[in-house]
Wavefront OBJ file of the C-alpha trace (Angstrom):
o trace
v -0.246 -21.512 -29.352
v -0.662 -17.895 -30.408
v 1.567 -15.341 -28.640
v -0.570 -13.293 -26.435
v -0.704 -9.363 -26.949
v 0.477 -6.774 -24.452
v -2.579 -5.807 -23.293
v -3.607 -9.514 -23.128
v -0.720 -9.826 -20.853
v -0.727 -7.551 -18.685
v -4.584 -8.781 -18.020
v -3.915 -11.876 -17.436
v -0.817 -10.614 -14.826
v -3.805 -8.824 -12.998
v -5.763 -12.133 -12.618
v -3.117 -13.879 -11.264
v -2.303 -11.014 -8.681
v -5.885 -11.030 -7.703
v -5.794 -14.575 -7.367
v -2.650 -14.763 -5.035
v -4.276 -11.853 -3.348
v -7.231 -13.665 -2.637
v -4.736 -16.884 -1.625
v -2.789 -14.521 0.678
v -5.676 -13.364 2.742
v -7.583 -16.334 3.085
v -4.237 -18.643 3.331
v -1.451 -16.464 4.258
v 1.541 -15.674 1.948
v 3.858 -18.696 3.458
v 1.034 -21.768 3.234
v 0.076 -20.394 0.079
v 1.476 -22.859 -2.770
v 1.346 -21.761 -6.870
v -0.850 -24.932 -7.140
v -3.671 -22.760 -4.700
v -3.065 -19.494 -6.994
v -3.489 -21.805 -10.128
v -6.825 -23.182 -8.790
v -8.149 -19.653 -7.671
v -7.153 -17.951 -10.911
v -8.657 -20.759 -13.261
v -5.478 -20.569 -15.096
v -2.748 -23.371 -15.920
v 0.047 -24.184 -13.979
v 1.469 -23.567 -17.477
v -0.217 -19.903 -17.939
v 1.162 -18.833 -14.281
v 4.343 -20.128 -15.150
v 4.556 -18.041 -18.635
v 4.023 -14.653 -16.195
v 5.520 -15.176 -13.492
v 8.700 -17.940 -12.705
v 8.499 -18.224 -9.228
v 5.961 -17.595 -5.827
v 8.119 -15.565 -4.916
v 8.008 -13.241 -8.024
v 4.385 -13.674 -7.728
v 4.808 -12.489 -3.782
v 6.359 -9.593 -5.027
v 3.764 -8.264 -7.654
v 0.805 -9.048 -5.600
v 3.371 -6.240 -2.687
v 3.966 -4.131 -5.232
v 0.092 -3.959 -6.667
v -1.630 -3.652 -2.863
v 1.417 -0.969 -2.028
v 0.925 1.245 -5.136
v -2.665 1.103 -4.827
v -2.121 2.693 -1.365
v -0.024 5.463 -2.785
v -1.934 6.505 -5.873
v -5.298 6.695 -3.021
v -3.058 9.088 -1.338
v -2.188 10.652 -4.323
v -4.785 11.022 -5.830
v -6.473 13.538 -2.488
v -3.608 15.053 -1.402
v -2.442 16.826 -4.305
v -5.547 19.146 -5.188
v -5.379 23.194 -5.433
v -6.390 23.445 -1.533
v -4.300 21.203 0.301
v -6.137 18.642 3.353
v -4.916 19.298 6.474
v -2.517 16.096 8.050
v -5.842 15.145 10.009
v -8.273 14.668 7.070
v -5.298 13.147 4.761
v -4.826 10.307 7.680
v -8.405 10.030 7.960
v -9.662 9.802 4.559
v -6.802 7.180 3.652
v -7.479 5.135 6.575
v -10.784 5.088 4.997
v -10.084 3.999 2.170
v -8.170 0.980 3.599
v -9.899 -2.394 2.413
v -9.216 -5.218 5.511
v -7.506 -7.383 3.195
v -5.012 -5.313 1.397
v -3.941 -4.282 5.353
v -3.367 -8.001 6.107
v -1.354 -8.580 2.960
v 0.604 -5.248 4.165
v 0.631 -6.677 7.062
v 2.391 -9.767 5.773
v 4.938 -8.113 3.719
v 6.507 -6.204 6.658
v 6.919 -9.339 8.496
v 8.274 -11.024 4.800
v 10.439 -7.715 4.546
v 12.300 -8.780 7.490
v 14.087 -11.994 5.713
v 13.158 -11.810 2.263
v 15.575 -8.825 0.209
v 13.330 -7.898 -2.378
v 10.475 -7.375 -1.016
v 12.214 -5.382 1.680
v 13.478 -3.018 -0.926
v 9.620 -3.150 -2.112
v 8.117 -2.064 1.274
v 11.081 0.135 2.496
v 10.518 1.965 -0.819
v 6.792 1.947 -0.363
v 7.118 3.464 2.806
v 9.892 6.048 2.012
v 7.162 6.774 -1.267
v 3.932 7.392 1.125
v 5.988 9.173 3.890
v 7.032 11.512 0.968
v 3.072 12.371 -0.180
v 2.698 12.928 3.485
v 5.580 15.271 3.887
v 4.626 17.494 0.667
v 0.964 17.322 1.497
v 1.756 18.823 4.727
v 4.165 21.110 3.635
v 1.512 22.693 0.765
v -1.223 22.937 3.945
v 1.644 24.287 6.453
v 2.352 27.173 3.354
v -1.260 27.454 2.375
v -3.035 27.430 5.689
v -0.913 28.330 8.445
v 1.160 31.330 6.199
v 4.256 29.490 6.970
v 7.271 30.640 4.607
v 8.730 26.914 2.407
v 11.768 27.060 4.008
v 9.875 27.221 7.783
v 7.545 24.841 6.499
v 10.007 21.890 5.461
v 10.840 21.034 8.961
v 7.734 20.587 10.289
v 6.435 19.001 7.317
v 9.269 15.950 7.574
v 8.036 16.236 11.487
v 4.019 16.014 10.804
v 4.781 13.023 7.793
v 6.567 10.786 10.462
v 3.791 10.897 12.542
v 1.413 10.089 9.679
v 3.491 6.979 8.539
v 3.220 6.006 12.165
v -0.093 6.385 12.641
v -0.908 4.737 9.269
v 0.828 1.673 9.883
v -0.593 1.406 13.399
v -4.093 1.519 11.491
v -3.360 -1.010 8.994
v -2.345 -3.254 11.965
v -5.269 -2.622 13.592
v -7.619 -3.036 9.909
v -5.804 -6.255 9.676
v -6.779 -7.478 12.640
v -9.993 -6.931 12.644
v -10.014 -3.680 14.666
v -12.334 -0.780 14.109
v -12.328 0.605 10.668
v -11.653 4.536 12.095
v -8.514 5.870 13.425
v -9.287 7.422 16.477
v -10.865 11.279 16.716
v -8.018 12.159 19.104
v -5.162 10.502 17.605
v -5.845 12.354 14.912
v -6.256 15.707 16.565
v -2.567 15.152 18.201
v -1.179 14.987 14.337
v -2.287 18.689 13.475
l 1 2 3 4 5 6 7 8 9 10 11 12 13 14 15 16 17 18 19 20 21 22 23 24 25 26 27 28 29 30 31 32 33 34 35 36 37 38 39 40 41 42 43 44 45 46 47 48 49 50 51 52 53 54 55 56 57 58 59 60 61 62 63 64 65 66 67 68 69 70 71 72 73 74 75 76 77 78 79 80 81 82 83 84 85 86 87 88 89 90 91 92 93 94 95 96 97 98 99 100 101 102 103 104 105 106 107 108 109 110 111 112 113 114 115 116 117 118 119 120 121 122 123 124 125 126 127 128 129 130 131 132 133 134 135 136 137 138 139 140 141 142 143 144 145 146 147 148 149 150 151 152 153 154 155 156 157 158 159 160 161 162 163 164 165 166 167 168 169 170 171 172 173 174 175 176 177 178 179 180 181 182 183 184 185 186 187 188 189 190 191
C-alpha cells in the first residue's frame, strides 16, 4: 500500500473529524462507537485506525478542531486597527456560532469533568478565548475610552470574564436549541 503524503494526511484527518463531528451531534460523544465514525466517513476501520488509535484520540481532535475554530473567528475580528467594542465582539461571535459545534462544546465541558485530556483541551481553550477577550477590550478601553494601558488592564481582565460568561451561557443556549441572538440588554450590561 503506498505511504500516503502529508498533505494526503492531514486530509484525510479532516474527514474523519468531520465525520465524528457529524457522529457527535447526531449521536452524542459517549453512544458514538469508531464503527459509526467509520460508516459516516466512508473510510476503513483500517484507515481510522492508521490516524487516529483510539475514540478517545479521535474525541480529542474533533475538541480541539470545533475549539480552535472558535478562537481563530474571534481572532480573526477582534484584532483589526479599530478595535470592536466588548458588545459587538460578543455579538458578532455569538453569531457566528453554528448549533452543532455549541452542542459538541457543550459535550466537552461535561467530558472535561472526568476525562484529563480533554480537560486540559477545554480549560486551555477557555483560558485562550478569555485572553482575545481581555486584549480586545483592553485595545478598545485605550483606543476609545482614552484610558492609559496600565488603567486599562484591570478592567480589561474585568470586561473578558464577563464575555467568557456570557459566551458560554450562549453556546448553552445555541445548543439547546435556544434563540440564535444573545440578548440586546445582556449585551448592553457588558460595556
Amino acid at each position: 500500500m503506498p505511504k500516503l503524503t502529508e498533505a494526503r494526511s492531514r486530509l484525510r484527518r479532516d474527514q474523519i473529524v468531520e465525520a465524528a463531528r457529524r457522529c457527535f451531534v447526531r449521536n452524542g460523544m459517549e453512544r458514538t462507537s469508531v464503527a459509526d465514525i467509520t460508516a459516516e466517513s466512508g473510510l476503513s476501520a483500517g484507515s481510522i485506525y492508521a490516524h487516529y488509535s483510539s475514540k478517545a484520540e479521535i474525541v480529542l481532535a474533533v475538541v480541539q478542531d470545533v475549539m480552535d475554530r472558535r478562537a481563530a473567528i474571534l481572532a480573526a475580528y477582534a484584532t483589526g486597527t479599530r478595535p470592536p467594542s466588548p458588545a459587538q465582539v460578543i455579538a458578532h461571535l455569538a453569531a457566528a456560532t453554528e448549533r452543532d459545534d455549541a452542542r459538541v462544546a457543550l459535550q466537552a465541558w461535561g467530558e472535561a469533568t472526568t476525562d484529563p485530556a480533554i480537560h486540559d483541551v477545554v480549560v486551555a481553550m477557555i483560558d485562550r478565548i478569555r485572553g482575545l477577550f481581555r486584549d480586545s477590550c483592553a485595545q478598545w478601553l485605550v483606543t476609545t475610552k482614552d484610558l492609559a494601558p496600565s488603567d486599562a488592564g484591570p478592567r480589561a481582565e474585568r470586561l473578558a470574564d464577563q464575555l467568557v460568561a456570557a459566551y458560554q451561557a450562549h453556546l448553552v443556549r445555541a445548543a439547546l436549541g435556544a434563540p440564535a441572538a444573545i440578548d440586546d440588554a445582556a449585551i448592553d450590561a457588558i460595556s
